[in-house]
C-alpha positions in Angstrom: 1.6 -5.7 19.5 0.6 -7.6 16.6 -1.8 -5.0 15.4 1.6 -2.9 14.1 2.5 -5.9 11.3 -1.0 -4.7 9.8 -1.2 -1.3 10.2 1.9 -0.6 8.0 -0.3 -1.7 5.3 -2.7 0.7 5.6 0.2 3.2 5.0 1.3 1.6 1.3 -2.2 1.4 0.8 -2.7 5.6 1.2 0.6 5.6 -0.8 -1.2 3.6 -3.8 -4.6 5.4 -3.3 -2.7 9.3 -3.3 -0.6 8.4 -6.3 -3.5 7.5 -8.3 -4.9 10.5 -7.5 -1.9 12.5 -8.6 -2.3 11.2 -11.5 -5.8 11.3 -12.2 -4.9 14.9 -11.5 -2.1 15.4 -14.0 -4.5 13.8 -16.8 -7.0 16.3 -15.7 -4.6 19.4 -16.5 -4.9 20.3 -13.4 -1.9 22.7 -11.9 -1.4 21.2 -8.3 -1.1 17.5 -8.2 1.9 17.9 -5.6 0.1 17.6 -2.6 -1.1 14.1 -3.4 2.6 13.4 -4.4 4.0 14.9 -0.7 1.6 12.9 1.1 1.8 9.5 -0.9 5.8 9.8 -0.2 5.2 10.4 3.4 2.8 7.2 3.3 5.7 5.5 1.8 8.0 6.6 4.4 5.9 5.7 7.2 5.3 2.1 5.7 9.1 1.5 5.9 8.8 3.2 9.4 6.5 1.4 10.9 7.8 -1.6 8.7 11.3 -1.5 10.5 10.0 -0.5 14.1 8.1 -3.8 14.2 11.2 -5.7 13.5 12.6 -3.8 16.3 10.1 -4.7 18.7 10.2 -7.9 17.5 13.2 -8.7 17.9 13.3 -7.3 21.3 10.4 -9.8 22.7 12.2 -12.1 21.2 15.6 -12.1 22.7 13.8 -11.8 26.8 
């Protein structure tokens, strides 16, 4: 399972990559930049997510 301590990266990286696009789209003028914003705090989420479930497993193989 050691693929999961990199693969919450990839999650703060969307984060980064949608809230630059929000923004890009709020210099624009554009009217709808929210989308980017829902998705890049649901990358966020799923970073911490992912972030404490490998800690969890982890831990587990640890402890047997």
């Amino acid at each position: 399972m050691g693929y999961l301590k990199y693969t919450q990266y990839a999650y703060l990286i969307v984060a980064i990559l949608f809230t630059y696009e929000a923004i890009m789209k709020i210099s624009a003028g554009e009217a709808t930049p929210w989308l980017s914003f829902l998705i890049a705090g649901m990358g966020v989420f799923m970073f911490f997510f992912r972030r404490k479930f490998a800690n969890k497993l982890d831990n587990r193989n640890k402890k047997q």
